[in-house]
NUTOR-965615 format. One line per 10 residues: their letters; for each residue x, y, z of C-alpha. Coordinates in Angstrom, 1 decimal, padded with zeros to 4 digits. Example, Ala and Ser with C-alpha at 12.3 -4.5 7.8 and 13.67 -1.06 7.14 Angstrom:
BEGIN
as) 012.3 -004.5 007.8 | 013.7 -001.1 007.1
This chain:
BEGIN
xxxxxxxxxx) 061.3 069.8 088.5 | 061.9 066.0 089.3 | 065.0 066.1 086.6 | 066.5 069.1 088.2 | 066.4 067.1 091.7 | 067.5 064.2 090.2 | 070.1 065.6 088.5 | 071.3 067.6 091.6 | 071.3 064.2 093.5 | 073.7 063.1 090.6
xxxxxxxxxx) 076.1 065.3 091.0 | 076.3 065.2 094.5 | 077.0 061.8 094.5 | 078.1 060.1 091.7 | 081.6 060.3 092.5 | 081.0 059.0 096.0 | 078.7 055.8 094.9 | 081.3 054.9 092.2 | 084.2 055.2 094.2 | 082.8 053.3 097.0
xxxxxxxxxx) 081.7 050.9 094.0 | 085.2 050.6 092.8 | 086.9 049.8 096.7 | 084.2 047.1 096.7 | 085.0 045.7 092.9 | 088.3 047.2 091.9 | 087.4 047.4 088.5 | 086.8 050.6 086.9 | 084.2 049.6 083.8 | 082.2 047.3 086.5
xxxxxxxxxx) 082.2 050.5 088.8 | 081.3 052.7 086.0 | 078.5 050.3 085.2 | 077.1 050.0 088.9 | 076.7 053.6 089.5 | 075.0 054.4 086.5 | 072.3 051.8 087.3 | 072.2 053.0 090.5 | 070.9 056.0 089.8 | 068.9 054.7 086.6
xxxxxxxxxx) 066.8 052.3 089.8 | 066.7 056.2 091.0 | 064.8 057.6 088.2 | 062.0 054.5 088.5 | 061.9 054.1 092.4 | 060.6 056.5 095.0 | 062.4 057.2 098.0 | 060.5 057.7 101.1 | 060.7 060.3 103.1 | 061.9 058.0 106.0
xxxxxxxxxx) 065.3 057.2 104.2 | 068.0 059.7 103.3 | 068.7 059.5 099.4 | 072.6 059.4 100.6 | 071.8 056.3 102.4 | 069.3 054.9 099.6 | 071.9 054.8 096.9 | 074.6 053.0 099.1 | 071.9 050.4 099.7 | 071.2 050.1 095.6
xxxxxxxxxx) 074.6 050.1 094.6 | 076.0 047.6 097.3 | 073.1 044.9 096.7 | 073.9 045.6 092.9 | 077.6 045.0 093.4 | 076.9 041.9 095.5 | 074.4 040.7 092.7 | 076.9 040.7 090.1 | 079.5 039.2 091.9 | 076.9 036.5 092.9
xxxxxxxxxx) 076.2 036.3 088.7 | 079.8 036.5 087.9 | 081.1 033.7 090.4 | 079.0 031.2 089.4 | 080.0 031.5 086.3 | 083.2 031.4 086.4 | 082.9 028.3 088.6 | 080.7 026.9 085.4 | 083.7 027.6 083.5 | 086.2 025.9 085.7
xxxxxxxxxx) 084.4 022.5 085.9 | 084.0 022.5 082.1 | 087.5 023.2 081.8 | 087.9 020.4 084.9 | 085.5 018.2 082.0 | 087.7 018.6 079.3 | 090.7 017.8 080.7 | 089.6 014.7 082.0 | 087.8 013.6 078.8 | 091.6 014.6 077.6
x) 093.6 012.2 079.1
């Protein structure tokens, strides 16, 4: 019963968590990525019955985005002060 609810919930809105997924990240695989953990956090968390589900999975996938982005930027700013390093140990 819970997998045919869940699975109803999916194909309700999958299309609309990933494309609000992809206007936040504009990257197709990172979007793809997002909105399937969104809805794994679905199968292992459960909604109240204060919050909508609708609602609930904007929540998930937004914090996720703004998780990875979080991730990502500081590693690309590692990256750009070891490059900064090594061009300085260059000259």
């Amino acid at each position: 019963m819970e997998n045919d609810v869940l699975a109803a919930v999916y194909r309700t809105y999958s299309r609309e968590i990933y494309l609000y997924l992809y206007g936040l990240s504009h990257n197709r695989q990172l979007s793809e990525d997002l909105m399937q953990e969104t809805f794994a956090k679905a199968l292992i968390t459960v909604v109240t019955a204060d919050t909508g589900i609708r609602a609930w999975l904007y929540k998930v996938a937004r914090n996720l985005y703004f998780n990875t982005y979080r991730r990502d930027k500081r590693l690309i700013i590692g990256l750009e002060n070891a490059e900064n390093k090594a061009e300085i140990r260059e000259e």
